[in-house]
VOGU-3710 file (C-alpha; in Angstrom, 3 decimals, decimal comma):
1> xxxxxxxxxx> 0,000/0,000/0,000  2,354/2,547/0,666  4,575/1,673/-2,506  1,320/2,612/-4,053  0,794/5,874/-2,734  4,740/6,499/-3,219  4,028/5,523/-6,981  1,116/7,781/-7,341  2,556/10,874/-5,461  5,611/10,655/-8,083
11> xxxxxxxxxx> 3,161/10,605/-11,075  1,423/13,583/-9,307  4,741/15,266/-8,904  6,042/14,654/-12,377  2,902/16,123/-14,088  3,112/18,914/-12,018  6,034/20,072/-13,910  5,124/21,214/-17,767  8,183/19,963/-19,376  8,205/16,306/-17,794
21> xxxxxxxxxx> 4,191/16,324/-18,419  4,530/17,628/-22,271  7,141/14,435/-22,603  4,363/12,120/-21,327  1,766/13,014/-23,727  4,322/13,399/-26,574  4,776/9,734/-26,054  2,984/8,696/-28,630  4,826/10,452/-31,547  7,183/8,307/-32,715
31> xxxxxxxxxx> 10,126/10,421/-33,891  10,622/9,905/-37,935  7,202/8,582/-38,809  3,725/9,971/-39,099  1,228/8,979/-35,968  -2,572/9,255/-36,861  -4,980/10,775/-34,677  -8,645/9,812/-35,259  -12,458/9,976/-34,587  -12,495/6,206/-33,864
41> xxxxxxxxxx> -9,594/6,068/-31,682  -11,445/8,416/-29,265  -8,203/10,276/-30,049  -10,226/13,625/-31,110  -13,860/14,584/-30,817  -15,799/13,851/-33,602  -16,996/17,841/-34,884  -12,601/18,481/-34,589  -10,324/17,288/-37,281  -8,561/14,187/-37,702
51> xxxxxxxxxx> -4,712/14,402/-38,169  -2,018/12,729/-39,314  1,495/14,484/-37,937  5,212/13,734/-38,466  7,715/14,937/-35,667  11,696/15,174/-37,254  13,629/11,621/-36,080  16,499/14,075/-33,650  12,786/15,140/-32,144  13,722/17,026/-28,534
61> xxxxxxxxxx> 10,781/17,529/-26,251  12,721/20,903/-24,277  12,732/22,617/-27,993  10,187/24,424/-29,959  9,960/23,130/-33,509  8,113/25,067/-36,633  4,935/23,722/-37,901  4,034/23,128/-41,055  0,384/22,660/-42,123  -0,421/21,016/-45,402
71> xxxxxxxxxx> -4,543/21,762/-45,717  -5,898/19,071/-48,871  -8,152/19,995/-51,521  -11,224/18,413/-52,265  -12,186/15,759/-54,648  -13,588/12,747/-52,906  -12,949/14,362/-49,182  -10,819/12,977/-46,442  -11,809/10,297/-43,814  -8,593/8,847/-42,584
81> xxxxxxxxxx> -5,842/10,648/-41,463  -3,436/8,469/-43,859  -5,142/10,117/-46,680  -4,668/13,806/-45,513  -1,002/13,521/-47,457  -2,446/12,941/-50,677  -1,929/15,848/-52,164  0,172/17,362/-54,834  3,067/18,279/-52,994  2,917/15,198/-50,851
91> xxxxxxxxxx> 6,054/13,453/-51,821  7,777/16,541/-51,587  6,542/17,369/-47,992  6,619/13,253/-47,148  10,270/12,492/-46,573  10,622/15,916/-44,182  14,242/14,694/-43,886  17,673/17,055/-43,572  19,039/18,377/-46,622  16,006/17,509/-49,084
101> xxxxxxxxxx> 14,346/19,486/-51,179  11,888/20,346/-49,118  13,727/23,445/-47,270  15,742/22,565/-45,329  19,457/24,161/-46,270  22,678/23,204/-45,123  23,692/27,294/-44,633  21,050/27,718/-42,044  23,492/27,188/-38,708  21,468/25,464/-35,831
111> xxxxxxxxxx> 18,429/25,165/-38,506  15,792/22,937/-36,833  13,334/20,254/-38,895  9,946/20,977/-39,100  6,810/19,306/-37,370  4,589/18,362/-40,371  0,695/18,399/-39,917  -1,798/17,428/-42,394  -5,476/17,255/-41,011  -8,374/15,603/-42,886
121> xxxxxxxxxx> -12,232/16,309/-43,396  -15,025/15,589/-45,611  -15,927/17,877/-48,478  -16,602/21,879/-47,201  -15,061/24,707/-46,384  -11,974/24,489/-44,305  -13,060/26,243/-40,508  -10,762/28,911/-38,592  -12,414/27,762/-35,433  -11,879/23,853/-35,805
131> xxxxxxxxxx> -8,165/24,698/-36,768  -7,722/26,623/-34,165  -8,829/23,792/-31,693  -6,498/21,639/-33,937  -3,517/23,887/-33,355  -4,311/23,744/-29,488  -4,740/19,875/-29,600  -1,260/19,230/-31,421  0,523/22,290/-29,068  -0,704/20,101/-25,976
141> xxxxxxxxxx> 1,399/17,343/-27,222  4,220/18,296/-28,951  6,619/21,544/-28,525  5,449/23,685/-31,370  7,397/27,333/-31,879  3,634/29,733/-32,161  5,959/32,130/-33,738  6,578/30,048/-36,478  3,533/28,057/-38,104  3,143/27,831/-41,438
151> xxxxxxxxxx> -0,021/27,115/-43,359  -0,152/26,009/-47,520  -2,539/23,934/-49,462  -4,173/22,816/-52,887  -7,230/24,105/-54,036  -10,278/24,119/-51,621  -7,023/23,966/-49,095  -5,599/27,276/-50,761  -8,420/28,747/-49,751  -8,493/27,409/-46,567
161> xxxxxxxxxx> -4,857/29,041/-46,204  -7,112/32,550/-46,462  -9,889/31,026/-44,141  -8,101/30,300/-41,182  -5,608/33,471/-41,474  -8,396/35,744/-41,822  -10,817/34,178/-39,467  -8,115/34,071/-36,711  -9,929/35,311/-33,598  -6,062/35,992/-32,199
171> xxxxxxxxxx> -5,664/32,671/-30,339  -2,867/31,954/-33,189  0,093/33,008/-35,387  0,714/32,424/-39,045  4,117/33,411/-39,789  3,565/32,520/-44,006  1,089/31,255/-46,004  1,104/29,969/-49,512  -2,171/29,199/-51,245  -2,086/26,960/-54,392
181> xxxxxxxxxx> -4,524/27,730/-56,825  -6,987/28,487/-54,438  -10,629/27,855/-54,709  -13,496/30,439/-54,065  -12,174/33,016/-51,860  -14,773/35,321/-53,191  -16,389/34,062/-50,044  -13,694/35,270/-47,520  -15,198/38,140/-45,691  -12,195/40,559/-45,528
191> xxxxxxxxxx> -11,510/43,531/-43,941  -10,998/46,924/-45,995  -8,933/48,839/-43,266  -5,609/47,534/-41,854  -6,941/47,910/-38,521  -9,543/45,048/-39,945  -7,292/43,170/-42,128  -5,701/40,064/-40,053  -3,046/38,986/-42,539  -0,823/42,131/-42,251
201> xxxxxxxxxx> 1,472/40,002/-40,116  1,591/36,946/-42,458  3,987/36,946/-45,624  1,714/35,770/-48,477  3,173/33,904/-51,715  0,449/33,064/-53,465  0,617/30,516/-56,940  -2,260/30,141/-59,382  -2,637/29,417/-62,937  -4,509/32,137/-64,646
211> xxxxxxxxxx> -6,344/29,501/-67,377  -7,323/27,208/-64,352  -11,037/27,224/-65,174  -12,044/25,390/-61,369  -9,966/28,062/-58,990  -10,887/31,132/-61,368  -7,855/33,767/-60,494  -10,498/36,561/-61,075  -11,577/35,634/-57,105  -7,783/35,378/-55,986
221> xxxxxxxxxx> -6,164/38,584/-57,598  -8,407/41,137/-55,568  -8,081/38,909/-52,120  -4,453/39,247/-52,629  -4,432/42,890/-53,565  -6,320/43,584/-50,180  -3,425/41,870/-48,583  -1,283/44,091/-49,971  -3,037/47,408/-49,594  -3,292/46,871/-46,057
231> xxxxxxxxxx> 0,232/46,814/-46,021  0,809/43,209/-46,055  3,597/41,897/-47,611  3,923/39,093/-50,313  4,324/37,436/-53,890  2,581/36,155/-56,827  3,780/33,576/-58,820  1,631/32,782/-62,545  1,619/28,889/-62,989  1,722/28,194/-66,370
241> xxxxxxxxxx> -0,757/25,534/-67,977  -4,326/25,457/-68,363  -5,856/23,322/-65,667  -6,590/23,163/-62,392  -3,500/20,856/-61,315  -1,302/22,910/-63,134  1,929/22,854/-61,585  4,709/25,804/-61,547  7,084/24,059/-64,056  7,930/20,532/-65,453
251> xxxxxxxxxx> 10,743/20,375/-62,823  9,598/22,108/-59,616  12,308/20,910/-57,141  14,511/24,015/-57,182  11,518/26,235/-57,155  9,632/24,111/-54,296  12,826/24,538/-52,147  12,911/27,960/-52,218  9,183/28,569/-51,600  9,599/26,138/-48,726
261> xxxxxxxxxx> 12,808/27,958/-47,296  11,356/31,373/-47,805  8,214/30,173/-45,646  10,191/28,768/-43,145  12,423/31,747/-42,753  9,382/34,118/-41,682  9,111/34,127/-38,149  5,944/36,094/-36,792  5,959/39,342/-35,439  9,226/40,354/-36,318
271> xxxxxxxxxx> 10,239/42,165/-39,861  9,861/40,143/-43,069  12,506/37,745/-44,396  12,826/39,588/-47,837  14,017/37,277/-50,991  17,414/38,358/-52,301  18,600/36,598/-55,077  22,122/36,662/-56,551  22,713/36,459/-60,460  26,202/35,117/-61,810
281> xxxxxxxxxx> 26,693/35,064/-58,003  26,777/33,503/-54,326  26,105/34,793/-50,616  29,263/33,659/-48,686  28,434/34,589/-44,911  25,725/36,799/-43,221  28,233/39,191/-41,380  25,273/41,009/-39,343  21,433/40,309/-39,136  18,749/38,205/-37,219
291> xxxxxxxxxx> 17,181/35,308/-38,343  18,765/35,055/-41,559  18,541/31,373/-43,676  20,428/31,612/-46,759  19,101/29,367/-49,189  21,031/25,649/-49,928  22,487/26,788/-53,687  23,912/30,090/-51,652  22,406/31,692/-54,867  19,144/33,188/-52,702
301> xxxxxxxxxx> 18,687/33,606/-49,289  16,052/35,312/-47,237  16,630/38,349/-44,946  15,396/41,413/-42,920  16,076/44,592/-44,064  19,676/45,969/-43,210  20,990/42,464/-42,958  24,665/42,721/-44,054  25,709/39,413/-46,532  28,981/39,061/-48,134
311> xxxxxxxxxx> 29,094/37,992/-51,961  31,681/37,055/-54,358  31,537/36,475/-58,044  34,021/34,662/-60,362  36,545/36,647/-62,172  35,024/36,307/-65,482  32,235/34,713/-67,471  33,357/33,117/-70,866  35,852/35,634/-71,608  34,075/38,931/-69,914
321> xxxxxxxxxx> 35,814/40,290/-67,191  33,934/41,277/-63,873  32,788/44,782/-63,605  30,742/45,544/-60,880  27,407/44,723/-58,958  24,109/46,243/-59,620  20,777/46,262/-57,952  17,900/48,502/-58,192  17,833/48,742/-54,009  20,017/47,603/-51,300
331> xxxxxxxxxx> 23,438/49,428/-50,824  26,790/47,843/-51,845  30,242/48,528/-49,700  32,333/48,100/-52,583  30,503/47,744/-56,090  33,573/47,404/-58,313  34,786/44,165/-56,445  34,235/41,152/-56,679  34,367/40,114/-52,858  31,666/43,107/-51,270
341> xxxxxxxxxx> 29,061/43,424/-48,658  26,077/43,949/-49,187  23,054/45,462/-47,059  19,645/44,113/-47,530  16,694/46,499/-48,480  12,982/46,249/-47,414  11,480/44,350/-50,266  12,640/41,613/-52,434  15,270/42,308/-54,652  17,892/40,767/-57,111
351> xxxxxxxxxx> 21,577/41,965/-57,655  23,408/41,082/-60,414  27,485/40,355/-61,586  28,040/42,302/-64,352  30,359/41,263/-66,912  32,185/43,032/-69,997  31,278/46,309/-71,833  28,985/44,779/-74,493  25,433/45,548/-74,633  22,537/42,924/-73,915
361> xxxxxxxxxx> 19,132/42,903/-75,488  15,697/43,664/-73,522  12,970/43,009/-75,346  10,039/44,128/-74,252  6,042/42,902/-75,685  3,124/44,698/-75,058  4,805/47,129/-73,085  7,891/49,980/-72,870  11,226/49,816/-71,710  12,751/53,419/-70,243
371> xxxxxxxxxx> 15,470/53,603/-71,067  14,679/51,644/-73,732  18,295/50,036/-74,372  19,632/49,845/-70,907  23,051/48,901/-70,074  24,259/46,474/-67,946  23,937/47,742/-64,458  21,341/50,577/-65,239  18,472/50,613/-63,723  15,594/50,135/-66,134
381> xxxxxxxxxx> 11,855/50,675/-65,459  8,775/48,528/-67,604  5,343/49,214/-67,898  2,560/47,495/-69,881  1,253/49,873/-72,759  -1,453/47,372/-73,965  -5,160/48,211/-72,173  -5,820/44,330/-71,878  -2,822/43,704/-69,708  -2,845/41,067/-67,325
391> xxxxxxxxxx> 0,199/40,283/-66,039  4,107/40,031/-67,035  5,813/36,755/-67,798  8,970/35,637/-69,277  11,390/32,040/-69,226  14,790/34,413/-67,626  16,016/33,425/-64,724  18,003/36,973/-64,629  15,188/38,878/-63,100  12,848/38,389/-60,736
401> xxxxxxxxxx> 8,932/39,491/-60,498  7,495/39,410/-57,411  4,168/41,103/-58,181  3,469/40,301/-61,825  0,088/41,766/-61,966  1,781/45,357/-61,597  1,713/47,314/-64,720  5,152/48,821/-64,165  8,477/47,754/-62,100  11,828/48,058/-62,126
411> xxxxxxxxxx> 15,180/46,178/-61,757  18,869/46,242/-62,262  19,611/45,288/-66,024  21,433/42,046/-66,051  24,504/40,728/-67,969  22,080/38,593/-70,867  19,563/38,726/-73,426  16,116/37,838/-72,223  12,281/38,855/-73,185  9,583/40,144/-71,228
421> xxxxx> 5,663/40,103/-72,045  2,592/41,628/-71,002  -0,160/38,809/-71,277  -3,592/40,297/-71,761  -6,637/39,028/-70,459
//
């Protein structure tokens, strides 16, 4: 009997302490493999989500971990928690292992894996309330960082990303948020002020096909444009194709890695983690900044503004000597060498190696170039001339558009030919 008590007093004095208690209930995630949490089970009530979540295999209870959430589309609904990672980014987001292409980067010191959720339901709308009893459900058992959850999805999950950042009654934090080709967000109530608008806090990249005739990009352009005149801050990126599961290119790996790095750089609450991107290129160290992750090619890398990064660029390219750096913002130490520092600006931005004397070619459809044959390093300004426009496209790597449903912006003119076009409508 009183080896009894003594056993029960223990348990009572263990649970008193949060740590040792959040260890206990974490029991049940296995480190390196998904655990299921379901109706039947008894595991969660039956009007809250099922889940399925993966917890990184060097898993340590006394740390805070980012959270990704991975909200499925529709189709034939969701009733098992196995089947909330079918979706098309699932064997991307699957593995969740160090050094994939799923964001992690090797130039990230310290860099933490990420706690992967992906909850299921039948077909509807996604709920802010019943995700926010999910987040609360998962925090109880595993050491989440609130600072830094992440929310992305397909279709009616895109705009579920949009549902549960702008119903948040302020019980939680989205640090990013990317929407693929969200569905129907004509019916997310938004606000009009920024005192009403609850994303201005959450970077936004948003990715939609403009042909997909399902998620019509007529509902998704406006919603995003609120974000932005609120004074949110985010990107756009045009998927090309024609249907619904378009995708953002025949080889999305390099592209999926960055999105995933650039979410998982934002940390909420604090400033942005801008995009800077390095042409002809590479970021060798951050001298000065918080929070910085450069990105695992050392050819991007995400920071706040006035982060100081030092590049270097080879000595020539074919036979073109280096010249100097140019950007269109952001302030270099040393532009004529090769070995500089650079500070970051507020925005994203892209700085290019300039090689040689010779002229490049910018050609420019459905729109105007000023100036109109700009040299390497100048900075050159385009705007659509054509009443139909729609947006700006174009296959060069060189530059960069963030907002491509702007009719005019501006960048530092590269060392290479390249094209740009205003689509119309």
């Amino acid at each position: 009997m009183i080896a009894l008590l003594k056993t029960l007093m223990l348990s009572l004095l263990l649970l008193s302490f949060p740590g040792v208690a959040r260890i206990a209930e974490a029991a049940d995630y296995t480190p390196g493999k998904f655990h299921n949490y379901t109706h039947a089970s008894g595991a969660v009530a039956k009007d809250d989500y099922q889940y399925s979540v993966y917890v990184p295999k060097d898993y340590n209870p006394e740390k805070s971990y980012p959270l990704v959430v991975y909200l499925h589309g529709g189709g034939k609904g969701r009733h098992h928690p196995d089947q909330g990672k079918r979706n098309m980014v699932a064997g991307r987001l699957f593995d969740n292992k160090r050094v994939t292409d799923a964001g992690y980067s090797r130039n990230v010191p310290g860099y933490s894996g990420y706690i992967l959720l992906s909850p299921v339901k039948p077909i509807a709308k996604w709920n802010a309330t019943v995700f926010k009893r999910l987040l609360k459900h998962v925090k109880s058992k595993v050491s989440v960082d609130e600072n830094r959850v992440y929310v992305t999805g397909f279709s009616m999950g895109g705009q579920g990303t949009w549902i549960v950042a702008c119903g948040n009654d302020g019980s939680y934090k989205i640090a990013a948020m990317m929407p693929l080709g969200a569905w129907g967000c004509r019916q997310v109530k938004r606000g009009t002020t920024p005192q009403t608008c609850k994303t201005l806090k959450t970077a936004v990249w948003n990715l939609h096909c403009p042909q997909d005739p399902v998620s019509k990009i007529s509902e998704q352009l406006p919603l995003f444009q609120s974000h932005l005149d609120c004074g949110g801050y985010g990107r756009f990126t045009m998927i090309p194709g024609r249907g619904h599961i378009s995708r953002p290119s025949n080889n999305d790996y390099a592209f999926f890695s960055m999105r995933m790095a650039w979410m998982l750089s934002q940390t909420y609450g604090t400033p942005f983690n801008y995009v800077l991107k390095v042409n002809d290129g590479k970021i060798e160290k951050v001298s000065s900044g918080k929070r910085p992750f450069t990105g695992d090619t050392s050819g991007y890398g995400f920071y706040e503004p006035g982060t100081v990064v030092t590049i270097t660029a080879p000595e020539s390219k074919g036979d073109k000597p280096f010249v100097k750096w140019a950007s269109d913002r952001g302030e270099f130490s040393e532009a004529t060498s090769r070995s500089t520092s650079f500070t970051t600006p507020e925005g994203d931005v892209t700085i290019s190696a300039i090689y040689g004397k010779q002229l490049f070619k910018l050609s420019v459809v459905g729109g105007k170039a000023n100036p109109a044959a700009p040299k390497p390093g100048q900075i050159v300004t385009v705007t659509a001339s054509t009443d139909k426009f729609f947006y700006w496209r174009t296959d060069s790597k060189l530059i960069d558009i963030a907002l491509p449903s702007s009719r005019s912006f501006k960048f530092a003119m590269p060392s290479g030919d390249f094209t740009i076009t205003a689509q119309g409508k």
